[in-house]
PyMOL Python script that loads the backbone (N, CA, C, O; Angstrom):
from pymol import cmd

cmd.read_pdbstr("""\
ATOM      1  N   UNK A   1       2.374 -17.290 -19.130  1.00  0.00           N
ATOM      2  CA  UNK A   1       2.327 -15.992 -18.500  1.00  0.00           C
ATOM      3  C   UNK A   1       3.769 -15.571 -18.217  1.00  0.00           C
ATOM      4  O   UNK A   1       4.482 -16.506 -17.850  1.00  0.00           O
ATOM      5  N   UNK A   2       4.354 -14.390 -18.305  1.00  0.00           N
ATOM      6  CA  UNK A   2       5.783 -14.036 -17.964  1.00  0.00           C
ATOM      7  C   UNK A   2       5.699 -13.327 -16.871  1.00  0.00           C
ATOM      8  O   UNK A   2       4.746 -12.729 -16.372  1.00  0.00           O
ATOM      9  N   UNK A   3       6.914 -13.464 -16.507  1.00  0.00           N
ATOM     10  CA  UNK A   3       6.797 -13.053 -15.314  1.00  0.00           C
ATOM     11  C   UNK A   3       6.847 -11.766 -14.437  1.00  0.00           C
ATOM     12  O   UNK A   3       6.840 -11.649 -13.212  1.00  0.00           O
ATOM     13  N   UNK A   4       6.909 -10.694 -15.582  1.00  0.00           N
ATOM     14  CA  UNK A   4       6.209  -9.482 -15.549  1.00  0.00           C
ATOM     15  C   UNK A   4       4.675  -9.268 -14.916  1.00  0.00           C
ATOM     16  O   UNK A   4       4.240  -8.582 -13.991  1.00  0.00           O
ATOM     17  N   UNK A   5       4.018 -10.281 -15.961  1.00  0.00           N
ATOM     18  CA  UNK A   5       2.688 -10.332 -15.576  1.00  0.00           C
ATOM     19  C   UNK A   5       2.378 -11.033 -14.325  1.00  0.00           C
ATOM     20  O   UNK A   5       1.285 -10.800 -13.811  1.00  0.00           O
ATOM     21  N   UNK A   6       3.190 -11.868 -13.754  1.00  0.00           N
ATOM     22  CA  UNK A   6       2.710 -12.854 -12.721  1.00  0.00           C
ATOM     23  C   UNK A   6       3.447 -12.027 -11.291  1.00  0.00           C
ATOM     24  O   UNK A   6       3.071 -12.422 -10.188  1.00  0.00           O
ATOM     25  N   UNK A   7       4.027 -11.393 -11.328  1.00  0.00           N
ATOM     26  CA  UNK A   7       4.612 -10.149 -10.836  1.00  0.00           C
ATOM     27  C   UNK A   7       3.302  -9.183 -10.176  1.00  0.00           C
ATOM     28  O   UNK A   7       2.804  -9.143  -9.051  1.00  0.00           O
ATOM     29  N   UNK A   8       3.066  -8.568 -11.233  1.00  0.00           N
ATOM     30  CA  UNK A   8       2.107  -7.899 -11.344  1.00  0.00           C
ATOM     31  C   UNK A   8       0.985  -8.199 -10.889  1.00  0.00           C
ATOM     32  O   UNK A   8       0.367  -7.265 -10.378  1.00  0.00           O
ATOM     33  N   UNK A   9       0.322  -9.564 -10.902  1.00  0.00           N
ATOM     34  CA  UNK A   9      -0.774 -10.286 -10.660  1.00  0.00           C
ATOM     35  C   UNK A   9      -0.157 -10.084  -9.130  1.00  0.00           C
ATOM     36  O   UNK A   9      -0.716  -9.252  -8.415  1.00  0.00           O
ATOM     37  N   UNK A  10       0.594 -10.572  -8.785  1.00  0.00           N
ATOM     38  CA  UNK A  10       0.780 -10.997  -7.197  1.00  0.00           C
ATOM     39  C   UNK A  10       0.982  -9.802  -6.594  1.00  0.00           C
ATOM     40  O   UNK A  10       0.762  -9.796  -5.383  1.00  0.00           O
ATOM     41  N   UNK A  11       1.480  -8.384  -7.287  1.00  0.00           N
ATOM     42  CA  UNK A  11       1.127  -7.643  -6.229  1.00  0.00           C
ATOM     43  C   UNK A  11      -0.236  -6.623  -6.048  1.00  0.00           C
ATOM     44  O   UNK A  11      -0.417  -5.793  -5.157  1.00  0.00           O
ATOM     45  N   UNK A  12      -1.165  -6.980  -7.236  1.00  0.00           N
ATOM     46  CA  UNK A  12      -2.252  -6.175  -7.239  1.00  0.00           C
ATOM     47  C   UNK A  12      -2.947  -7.669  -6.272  1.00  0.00           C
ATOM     48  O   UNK A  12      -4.073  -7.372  -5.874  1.00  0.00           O
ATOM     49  N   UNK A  13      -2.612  -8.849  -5.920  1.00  0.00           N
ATOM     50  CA  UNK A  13      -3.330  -9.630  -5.142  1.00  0.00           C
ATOM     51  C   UNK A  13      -2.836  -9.195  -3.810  1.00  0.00           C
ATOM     52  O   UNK A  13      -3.703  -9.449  -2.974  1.00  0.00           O
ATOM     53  N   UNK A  14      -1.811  -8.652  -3.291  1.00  0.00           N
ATOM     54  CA  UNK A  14      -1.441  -8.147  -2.129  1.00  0.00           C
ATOM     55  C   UNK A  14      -2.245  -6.696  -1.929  1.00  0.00           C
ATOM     56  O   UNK A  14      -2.725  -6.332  -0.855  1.00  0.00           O
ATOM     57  N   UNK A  15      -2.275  -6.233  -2.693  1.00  0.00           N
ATOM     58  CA  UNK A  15      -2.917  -4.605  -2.407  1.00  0.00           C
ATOM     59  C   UNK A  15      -4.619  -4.979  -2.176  1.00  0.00           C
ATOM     60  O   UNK A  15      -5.310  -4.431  -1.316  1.00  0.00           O
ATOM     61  N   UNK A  16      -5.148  -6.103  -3.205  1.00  0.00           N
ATOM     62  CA  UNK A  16      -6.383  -6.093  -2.270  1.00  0.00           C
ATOM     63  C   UNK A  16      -6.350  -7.161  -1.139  1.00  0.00           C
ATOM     64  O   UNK A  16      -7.182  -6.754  -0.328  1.00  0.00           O
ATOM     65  N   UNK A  17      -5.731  -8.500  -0.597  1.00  0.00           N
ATOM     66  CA  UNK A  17      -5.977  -8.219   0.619  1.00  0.00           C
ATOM     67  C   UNK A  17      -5.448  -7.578   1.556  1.00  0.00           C
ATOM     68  O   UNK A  17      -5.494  -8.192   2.621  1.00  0.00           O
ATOM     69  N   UNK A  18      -4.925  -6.520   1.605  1.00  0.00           N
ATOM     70  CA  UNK A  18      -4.656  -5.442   2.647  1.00  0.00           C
ATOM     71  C   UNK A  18      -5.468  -4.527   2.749  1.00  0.00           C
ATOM     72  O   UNK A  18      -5.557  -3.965   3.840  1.00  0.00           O
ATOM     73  N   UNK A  19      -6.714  -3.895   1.095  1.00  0.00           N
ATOM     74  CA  UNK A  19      -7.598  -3.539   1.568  1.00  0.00           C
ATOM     75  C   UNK A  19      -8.616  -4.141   2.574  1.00  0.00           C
ATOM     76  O   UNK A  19      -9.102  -3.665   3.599  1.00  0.00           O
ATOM     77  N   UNK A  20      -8.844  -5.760   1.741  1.00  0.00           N
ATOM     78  CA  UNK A  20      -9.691  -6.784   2.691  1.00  0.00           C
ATOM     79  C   UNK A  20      -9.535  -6.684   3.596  1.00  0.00           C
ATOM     80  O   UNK A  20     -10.501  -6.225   4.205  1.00  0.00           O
ATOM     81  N   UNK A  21      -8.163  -7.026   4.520  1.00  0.00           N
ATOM     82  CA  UNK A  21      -8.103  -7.178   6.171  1.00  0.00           C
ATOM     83  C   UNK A  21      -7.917  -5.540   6.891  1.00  0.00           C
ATOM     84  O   UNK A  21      -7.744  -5.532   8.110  1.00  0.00           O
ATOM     85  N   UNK A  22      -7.949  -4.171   6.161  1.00  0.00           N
ATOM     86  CA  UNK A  22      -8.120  -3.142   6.529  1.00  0.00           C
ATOM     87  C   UNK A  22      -9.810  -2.944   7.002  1.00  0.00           C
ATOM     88  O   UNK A  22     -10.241  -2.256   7.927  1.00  0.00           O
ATOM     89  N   UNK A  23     -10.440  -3.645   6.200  1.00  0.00           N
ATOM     90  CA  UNK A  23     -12.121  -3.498   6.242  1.00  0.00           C
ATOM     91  C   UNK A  23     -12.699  -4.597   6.930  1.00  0.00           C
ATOM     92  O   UNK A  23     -13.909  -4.808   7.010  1.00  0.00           O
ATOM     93  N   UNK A  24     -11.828  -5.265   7.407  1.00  0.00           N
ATOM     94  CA  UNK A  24     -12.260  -6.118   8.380  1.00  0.00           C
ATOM     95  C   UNK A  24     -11.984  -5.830   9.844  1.00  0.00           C
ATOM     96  O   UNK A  24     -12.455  -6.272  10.892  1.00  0.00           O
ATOM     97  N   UNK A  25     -10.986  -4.867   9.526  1.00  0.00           N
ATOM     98  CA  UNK A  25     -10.803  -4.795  11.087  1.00  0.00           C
ATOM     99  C   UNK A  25     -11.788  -3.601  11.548  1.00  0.00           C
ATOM    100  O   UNK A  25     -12.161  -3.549  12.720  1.00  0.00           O
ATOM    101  N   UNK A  26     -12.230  -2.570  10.521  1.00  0.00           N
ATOM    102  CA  UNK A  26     -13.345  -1.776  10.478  1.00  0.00           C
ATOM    103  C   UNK A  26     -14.531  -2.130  10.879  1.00  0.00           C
ATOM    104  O   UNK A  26     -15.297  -1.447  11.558  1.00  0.00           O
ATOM    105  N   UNK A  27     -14.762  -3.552  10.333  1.00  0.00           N
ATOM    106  CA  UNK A  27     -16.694  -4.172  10.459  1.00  0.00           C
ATOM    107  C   UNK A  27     -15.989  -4.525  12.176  1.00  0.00           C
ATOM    108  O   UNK A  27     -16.714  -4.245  13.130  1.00  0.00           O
ATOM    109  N   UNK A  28     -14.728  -5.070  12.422  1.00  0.00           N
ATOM    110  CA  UNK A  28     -14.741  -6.152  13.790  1.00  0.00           C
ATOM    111  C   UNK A  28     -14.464  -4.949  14.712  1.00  0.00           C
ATOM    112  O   UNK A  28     -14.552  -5.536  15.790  1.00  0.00           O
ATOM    113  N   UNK A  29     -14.187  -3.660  15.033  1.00  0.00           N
ATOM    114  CA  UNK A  29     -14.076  -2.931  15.854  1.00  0.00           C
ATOM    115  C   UNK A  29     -15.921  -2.338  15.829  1.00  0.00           C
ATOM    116  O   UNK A  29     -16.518  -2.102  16.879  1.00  0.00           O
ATOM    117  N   UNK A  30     -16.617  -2.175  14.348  1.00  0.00           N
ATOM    118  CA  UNK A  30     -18.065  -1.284  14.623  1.00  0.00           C
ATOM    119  C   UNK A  30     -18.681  -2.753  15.341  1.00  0.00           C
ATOM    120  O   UNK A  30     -19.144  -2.253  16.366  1.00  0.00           O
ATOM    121  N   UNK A  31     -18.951  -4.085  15.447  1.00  0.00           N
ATOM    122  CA  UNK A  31     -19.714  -4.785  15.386  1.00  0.00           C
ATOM    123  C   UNK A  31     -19.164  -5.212  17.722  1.00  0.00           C
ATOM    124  O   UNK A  31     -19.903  -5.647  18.605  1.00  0.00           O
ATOM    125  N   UNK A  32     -17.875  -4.854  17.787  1.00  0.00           N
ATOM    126  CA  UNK A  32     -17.382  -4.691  18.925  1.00  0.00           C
ATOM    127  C   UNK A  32     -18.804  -4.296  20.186  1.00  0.00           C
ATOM    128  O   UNK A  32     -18.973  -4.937  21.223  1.00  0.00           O
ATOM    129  N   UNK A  33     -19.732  -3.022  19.698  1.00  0.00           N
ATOM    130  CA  UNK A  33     -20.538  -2.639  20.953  1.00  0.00           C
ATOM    131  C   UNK A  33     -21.831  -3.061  20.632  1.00  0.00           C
ATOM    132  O   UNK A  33     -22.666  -3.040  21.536  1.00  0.00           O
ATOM    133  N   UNK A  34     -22.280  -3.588  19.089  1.00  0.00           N
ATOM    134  CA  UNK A  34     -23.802  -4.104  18.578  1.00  0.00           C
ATOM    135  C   UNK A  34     -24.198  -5.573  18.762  1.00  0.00           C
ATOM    136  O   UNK A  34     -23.487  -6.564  18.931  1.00  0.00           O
ATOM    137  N   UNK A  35     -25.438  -5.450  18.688  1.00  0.00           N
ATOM    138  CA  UNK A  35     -26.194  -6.537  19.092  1.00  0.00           C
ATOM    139  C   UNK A  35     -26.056  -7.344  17.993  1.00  0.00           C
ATOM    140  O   UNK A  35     -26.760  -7.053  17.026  1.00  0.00           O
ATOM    141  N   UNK A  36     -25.029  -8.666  17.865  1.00  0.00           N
ATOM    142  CA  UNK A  36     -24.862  -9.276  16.891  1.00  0.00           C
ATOM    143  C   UNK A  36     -26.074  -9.872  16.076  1.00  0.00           C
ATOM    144  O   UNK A  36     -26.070  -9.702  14.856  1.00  0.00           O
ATOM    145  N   UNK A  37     -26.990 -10.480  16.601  1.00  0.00           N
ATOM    146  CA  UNK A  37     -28.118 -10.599  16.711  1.00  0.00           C
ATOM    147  C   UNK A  37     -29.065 -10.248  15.592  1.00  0.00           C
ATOM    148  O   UNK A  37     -29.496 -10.897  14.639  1.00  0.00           O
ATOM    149  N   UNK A  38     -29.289  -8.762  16.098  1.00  0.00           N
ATOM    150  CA  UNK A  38     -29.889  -7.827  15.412  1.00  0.00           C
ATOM    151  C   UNK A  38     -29.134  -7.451  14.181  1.00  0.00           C
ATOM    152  O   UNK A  38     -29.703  -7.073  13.157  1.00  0.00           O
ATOM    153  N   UNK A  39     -27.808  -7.566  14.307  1.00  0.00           N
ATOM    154  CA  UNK A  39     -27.246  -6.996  12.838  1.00  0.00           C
ATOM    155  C   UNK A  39     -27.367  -8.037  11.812  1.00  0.00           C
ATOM    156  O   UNK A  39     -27.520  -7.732  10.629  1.00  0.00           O
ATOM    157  N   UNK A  40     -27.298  -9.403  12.262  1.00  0.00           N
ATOM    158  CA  UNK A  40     -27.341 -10.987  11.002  1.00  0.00           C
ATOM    159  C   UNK A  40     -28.720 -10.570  10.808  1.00  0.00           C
ATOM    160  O   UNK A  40     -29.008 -10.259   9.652  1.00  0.00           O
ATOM    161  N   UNK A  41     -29.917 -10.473  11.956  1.00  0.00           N
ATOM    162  CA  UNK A  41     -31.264  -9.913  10.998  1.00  0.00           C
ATOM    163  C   UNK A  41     -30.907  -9.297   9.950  1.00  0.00           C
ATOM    164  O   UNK A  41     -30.735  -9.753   8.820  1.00  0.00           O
ATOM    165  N   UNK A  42     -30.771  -8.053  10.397  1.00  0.00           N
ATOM    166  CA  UNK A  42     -30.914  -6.434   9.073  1.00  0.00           C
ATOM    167  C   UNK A  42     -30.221  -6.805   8.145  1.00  0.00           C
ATOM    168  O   UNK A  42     -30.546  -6.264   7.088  1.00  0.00           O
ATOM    169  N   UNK A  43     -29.065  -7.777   8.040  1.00  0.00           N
ATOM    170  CA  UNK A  43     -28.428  -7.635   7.143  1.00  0.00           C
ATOM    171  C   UNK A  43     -28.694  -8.945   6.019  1.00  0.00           C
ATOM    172  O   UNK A  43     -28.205  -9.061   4.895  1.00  0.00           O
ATOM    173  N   UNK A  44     -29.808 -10.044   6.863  1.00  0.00           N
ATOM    174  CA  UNK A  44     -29.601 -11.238   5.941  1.00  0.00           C
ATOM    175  C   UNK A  44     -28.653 -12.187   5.920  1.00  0.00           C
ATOM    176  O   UNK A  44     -28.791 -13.172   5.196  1.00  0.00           O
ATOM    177  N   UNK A  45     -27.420 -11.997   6.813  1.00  0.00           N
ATOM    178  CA  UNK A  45     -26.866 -13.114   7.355  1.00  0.00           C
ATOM    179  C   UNK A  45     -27.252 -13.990   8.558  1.00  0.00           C
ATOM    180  O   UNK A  45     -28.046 -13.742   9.466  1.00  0.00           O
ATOM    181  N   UNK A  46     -26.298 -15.354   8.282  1.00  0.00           N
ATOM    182  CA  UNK A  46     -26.623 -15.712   9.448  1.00  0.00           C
ATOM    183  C   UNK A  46     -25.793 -15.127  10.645  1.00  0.00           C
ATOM    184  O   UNK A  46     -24.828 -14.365  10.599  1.00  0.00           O
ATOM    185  N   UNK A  47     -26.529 -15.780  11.917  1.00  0.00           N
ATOM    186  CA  UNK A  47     -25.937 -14.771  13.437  1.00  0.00           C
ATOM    187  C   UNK A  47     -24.618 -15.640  13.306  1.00  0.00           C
ATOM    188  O   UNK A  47     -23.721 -14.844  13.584  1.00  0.00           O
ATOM    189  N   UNK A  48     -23.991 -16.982  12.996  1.00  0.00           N
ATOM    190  CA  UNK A  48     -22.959 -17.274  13.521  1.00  0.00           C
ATOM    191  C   UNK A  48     -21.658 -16.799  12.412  1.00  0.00           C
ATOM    192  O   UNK A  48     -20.453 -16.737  12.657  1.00  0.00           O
ATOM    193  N   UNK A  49     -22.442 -16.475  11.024  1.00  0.00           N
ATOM    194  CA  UNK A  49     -21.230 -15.703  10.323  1.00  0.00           C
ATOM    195  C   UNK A  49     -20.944 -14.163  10.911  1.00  0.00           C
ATOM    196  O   UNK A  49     -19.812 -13.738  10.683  1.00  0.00           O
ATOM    197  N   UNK A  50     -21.615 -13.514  11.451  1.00  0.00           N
ATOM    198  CA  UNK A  50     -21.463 -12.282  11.624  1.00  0.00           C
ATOM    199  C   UNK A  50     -20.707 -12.275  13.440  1.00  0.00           C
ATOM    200  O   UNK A  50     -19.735 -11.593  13.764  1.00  0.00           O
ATOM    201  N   UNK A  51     -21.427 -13.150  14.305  1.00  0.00           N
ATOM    202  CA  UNK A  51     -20.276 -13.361  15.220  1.00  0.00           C
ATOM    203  C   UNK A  51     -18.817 -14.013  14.877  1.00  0.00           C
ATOM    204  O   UNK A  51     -17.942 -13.735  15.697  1.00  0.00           O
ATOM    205  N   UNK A  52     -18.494 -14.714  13.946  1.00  0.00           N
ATOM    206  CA  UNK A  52     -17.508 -15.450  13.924  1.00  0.00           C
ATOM    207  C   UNK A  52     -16.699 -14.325  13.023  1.00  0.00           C
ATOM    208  O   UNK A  52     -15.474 -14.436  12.959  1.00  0.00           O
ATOM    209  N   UNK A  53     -17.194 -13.512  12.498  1.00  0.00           N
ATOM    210  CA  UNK A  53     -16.174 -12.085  12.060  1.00  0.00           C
ATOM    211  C   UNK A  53     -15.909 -11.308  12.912  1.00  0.00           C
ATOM    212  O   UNK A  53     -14.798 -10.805  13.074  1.00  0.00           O
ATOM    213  N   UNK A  54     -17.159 -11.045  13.758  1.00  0.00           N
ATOM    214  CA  UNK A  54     -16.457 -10.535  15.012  1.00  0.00           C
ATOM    215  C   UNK A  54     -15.283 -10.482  16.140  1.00  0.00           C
ATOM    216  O   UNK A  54     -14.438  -9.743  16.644  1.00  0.00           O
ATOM    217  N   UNK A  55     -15.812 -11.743  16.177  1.00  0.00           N
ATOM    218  CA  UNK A  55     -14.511 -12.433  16.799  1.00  0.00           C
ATOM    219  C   UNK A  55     -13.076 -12.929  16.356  1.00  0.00           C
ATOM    220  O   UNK A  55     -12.063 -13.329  16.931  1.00  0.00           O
ATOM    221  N   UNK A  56     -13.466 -12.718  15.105  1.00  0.00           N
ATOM    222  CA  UNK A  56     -11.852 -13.058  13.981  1.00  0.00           C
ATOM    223  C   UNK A  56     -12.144 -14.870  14.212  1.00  0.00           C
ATOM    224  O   UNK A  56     -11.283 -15.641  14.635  1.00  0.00           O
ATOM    225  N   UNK A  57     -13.040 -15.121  13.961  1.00  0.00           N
ATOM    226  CA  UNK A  57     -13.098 -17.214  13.825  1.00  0.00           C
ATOM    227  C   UNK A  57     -13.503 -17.198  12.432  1.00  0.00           C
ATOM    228  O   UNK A  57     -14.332 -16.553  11.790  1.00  0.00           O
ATOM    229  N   UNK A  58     -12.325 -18.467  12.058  1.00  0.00           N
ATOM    230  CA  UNK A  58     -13.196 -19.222  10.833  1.00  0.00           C
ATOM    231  C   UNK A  58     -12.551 -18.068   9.756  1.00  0.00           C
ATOM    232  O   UNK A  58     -12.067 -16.973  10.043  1.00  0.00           O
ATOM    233  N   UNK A  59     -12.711 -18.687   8.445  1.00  0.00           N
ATOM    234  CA  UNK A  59     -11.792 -18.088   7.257  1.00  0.00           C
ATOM    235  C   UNK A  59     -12.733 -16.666   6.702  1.00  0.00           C
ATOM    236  O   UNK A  59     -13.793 -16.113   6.994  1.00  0.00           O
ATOM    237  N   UNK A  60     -11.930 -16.544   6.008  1.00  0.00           N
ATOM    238  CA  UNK A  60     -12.116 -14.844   5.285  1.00  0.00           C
ATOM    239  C   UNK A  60     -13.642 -15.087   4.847  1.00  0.00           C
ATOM    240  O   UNK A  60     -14.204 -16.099   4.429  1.00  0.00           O
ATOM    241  N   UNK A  61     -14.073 -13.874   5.079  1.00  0.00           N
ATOM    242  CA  UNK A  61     -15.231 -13.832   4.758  1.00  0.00           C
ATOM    243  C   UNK A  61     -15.816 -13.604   3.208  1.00  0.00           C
ATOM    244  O   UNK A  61     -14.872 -13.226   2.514  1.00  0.00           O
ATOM    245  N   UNK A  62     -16.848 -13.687   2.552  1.00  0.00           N
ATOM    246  CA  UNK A  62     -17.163 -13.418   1.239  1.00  0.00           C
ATOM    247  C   UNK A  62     -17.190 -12.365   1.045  1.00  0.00           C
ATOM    248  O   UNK A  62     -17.775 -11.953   2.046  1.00  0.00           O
ATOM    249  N   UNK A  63     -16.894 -11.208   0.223  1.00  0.00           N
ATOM    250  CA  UNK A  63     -16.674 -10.225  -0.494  1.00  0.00           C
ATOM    251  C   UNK A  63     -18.156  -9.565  -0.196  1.00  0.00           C
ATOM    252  O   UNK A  63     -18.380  -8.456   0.287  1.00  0.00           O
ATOM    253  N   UNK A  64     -19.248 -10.714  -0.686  1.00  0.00           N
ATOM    254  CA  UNK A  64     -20.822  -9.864  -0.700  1.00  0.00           C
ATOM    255  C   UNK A  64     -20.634 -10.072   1.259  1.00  0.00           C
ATOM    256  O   UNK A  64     -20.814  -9.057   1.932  1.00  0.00           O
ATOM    257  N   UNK A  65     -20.406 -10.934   1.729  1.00  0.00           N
ATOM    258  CA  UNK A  65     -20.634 -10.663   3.388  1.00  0.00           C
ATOM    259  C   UNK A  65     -20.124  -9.264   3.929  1.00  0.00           C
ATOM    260  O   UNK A  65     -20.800  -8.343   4.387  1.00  0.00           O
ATOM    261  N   UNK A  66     -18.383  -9.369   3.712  1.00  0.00           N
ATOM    262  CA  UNK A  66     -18.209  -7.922   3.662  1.00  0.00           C
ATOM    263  C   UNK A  66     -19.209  -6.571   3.573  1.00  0.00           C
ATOM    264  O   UNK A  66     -19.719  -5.869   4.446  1.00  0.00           O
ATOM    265  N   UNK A  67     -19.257  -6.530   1.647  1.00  0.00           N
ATOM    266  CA  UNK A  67     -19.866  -5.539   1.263  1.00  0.00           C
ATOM    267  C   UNK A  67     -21.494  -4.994   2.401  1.00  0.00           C
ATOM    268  O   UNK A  67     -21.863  -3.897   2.819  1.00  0.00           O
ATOM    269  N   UNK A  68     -22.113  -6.527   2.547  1.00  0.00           N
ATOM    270  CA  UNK A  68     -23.194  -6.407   3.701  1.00  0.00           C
ATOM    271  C   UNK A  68     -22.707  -5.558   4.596  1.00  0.00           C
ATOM    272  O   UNK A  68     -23.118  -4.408   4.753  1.00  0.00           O
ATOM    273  N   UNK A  69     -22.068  -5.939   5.041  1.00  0.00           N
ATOM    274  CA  UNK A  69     -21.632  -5.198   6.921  1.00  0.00           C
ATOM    275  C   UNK A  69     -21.282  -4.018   6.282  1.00  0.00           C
ATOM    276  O   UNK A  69     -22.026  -3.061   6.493  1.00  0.00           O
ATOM    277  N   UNK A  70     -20.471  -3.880   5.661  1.00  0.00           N
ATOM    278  CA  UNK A  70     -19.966  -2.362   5.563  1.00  0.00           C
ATOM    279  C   UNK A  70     -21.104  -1.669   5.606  1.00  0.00           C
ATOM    280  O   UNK A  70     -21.576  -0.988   6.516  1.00  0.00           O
ATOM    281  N   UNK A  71     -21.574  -1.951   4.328  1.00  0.00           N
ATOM    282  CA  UNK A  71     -23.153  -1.030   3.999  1.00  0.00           C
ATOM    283  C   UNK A  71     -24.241  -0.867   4.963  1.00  0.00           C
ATOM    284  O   UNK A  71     -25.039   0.060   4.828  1.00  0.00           O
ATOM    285  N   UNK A  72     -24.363  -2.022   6.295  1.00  0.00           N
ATOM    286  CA  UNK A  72     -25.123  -1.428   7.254  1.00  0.00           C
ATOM    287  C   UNK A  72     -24.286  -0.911   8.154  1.00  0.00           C
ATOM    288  O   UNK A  72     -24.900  -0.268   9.004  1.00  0.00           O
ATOM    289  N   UNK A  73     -22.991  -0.936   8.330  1.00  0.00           N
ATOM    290  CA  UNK A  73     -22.344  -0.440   9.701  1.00  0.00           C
ATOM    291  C   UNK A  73     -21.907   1.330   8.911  1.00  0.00           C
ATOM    292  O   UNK A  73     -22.105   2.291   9.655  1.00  0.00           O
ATOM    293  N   UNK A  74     -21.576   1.504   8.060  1.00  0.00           N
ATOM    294  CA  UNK A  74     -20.921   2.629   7.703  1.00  0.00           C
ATOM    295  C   UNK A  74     -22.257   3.309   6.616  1.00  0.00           C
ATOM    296  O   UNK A  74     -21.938   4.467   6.347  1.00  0.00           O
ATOM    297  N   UNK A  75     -23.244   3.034   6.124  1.00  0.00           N
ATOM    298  CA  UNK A  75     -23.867   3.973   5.570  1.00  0.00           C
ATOM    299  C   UNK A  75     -24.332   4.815   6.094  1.00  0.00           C
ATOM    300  O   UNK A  75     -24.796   4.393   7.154  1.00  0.00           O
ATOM    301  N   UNK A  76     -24.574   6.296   5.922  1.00  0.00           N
ATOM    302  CA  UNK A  76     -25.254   7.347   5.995  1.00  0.00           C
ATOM    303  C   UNK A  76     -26.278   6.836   6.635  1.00  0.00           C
ATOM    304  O   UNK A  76     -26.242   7.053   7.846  1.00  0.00           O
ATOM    305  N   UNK A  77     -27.239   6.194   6.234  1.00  0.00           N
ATOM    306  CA  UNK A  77     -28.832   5.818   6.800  1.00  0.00           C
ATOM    307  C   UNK A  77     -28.484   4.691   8.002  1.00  0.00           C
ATOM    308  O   UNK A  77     -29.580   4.333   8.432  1.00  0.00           O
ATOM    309  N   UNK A  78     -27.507   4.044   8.659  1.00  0.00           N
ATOM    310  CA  UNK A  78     -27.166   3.130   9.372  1.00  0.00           C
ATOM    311  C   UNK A  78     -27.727   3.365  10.972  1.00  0.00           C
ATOM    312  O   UNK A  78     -27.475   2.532  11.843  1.00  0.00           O
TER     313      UNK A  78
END
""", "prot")
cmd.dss("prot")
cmd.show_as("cartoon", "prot")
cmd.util.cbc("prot")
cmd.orient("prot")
């Protein structure tokens, strides 16, 4: 690989996690006043992954965990 490309690789890997930890701080401020509880129901997670994002514990979350929360905290029908 040259290092054009590995360049390149590393900063399109910086641009998404800065989207990542932009949308995390989104789910951890909406999930701030909800019933954690109730949201690992609706959403099919478990309650201690969805508190432990809350709270910023424990490593980055999965992409589909993400995509979950977003889609119940920010959709239209939410």
């Amino acid at each position: 690989m040259s290092q054009n490309t590995a360049g390149t690789i590393r900063e399109a890997e910086a641009v998404l996690q800065k989207a990542i930890d932009g949308e995390l701080v989104r789910i951890r401020e909406a999930l701030s006043d909800r019933n954690l509880a109730k949201v690992a129901q609706t959403t099919g997670l478990h309650e201690n992954t969805v508190r432990n994002i809350a709270k910023n514990r424990g490593g980055v979350p999965t992409t589909e965990t993400i995509e979950k929360l977003s889609q119940y905290l920010f959709s239209q029908n939410a």
